[in-house]
TORDO-981699 format. One record per residue (C-alpha): residue number from 1; residue in three letters; x, y, z. Coordinates in steps of 0.5 Angstrom, whole numbers, padded with zeros to 4 digits. Example, Ala and Ser with C-alpha at 12.3 -4.5 7.8 and 13.67 -1.06 7.14 Angstrom:
<rs>
<n: 1	res: Ala	px: 0025	py: -0009	pz: 0016>
<n: 2	res: Ser	px: 0027	py: -0002	pz: 0014>
</rs>
This chain:
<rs>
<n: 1	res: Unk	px: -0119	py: 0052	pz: -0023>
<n: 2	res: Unk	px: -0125	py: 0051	pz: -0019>
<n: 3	res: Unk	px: -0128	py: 0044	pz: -0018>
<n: 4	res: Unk	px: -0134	py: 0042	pz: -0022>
<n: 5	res: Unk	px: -0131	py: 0046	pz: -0027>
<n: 6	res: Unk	px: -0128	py: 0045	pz: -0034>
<n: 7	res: Unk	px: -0122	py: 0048	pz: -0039>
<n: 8	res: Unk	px: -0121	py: 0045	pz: -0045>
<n: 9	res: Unk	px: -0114	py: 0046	pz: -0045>
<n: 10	res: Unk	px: -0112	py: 0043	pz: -0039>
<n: 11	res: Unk	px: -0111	py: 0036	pz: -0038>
<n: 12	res: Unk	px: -0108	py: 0033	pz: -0031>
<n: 13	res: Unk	px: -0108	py: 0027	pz: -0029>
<n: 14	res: Unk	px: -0106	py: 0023	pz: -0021>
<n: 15	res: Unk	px: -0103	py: 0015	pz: -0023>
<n: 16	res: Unk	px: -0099	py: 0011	pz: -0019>
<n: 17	res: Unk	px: -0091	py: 0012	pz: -0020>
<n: 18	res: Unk	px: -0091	py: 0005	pz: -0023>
<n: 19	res: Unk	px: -0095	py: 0007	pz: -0030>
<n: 20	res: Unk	px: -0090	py: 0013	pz: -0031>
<n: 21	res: Unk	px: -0087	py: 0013	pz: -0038>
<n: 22	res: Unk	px: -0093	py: 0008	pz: -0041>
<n: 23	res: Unk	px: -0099	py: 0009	pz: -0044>
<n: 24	res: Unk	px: -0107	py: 0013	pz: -0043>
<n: 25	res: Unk	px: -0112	py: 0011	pz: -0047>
<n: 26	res: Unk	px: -0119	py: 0014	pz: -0047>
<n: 27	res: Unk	px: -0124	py: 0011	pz: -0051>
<n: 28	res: Unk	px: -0131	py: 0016	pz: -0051>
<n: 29	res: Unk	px: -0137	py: 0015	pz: -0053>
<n: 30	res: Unk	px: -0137	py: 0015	pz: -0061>
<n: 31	res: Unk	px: -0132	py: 0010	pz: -0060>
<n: 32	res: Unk	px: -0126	py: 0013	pz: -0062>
<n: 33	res: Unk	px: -0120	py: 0011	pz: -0058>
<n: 34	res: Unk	px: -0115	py: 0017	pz: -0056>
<n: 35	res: Unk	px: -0108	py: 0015	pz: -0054>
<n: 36	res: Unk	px: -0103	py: 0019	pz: -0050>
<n: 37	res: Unk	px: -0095	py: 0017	pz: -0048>
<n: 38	res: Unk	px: -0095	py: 0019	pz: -0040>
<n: 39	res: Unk	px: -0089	py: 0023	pz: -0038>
<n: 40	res: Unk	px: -0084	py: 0019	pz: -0034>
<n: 41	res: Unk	px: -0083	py: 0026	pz: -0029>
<n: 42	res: Unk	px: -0088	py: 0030	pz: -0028>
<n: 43	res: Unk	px: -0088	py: 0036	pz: -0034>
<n: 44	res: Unk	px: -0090	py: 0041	pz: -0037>
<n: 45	res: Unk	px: -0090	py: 0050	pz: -0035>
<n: 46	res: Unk	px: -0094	py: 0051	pz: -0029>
<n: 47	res: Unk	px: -0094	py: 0044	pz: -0025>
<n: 48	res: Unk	px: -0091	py: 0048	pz: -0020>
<n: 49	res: Unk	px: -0098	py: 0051	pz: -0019>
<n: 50	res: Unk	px: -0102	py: 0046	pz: -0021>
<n: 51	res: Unk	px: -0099	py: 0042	pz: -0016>
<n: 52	res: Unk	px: -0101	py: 0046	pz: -0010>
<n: 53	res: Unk	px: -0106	py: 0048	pz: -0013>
<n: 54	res: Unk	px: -0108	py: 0040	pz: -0013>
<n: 55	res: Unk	px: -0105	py: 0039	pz: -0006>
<n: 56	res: Unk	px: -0110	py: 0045	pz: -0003>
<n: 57	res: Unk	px: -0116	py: 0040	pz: -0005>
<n: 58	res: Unk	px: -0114	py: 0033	pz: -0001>
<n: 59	res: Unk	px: -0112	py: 0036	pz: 0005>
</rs>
């Protein structure tokens, strides 16, 4: 994915070791409040990708 650029079906978020395992919550601009549970680890099928794909963009 390129930067300043969007896909819909992804989602991919960087926090602090100590918000692993807790809560996201997202408030747009209707008002409605999105809730997501954080995974403890990092997950899903192509982290590996993305994770390099990530690391390419801040070094």
């Amino acid at each position: 994915m390129e930067a300043g650029t969007y896909d819909e079906t992804r989602v991919a978020f960087d926090i602090p070791e100590s918000a692993r395992g807790g809560m996201l919550m997202f408030k747009d601009s209707n008002s409605h409040l999105f809730k997501w549970q954080m995974p403890a680890k990092d997950a899903g099928p192509q982290i590996a990708k993305f994770s390099e794909e990530a690391h390419k963009l801040v070094s």
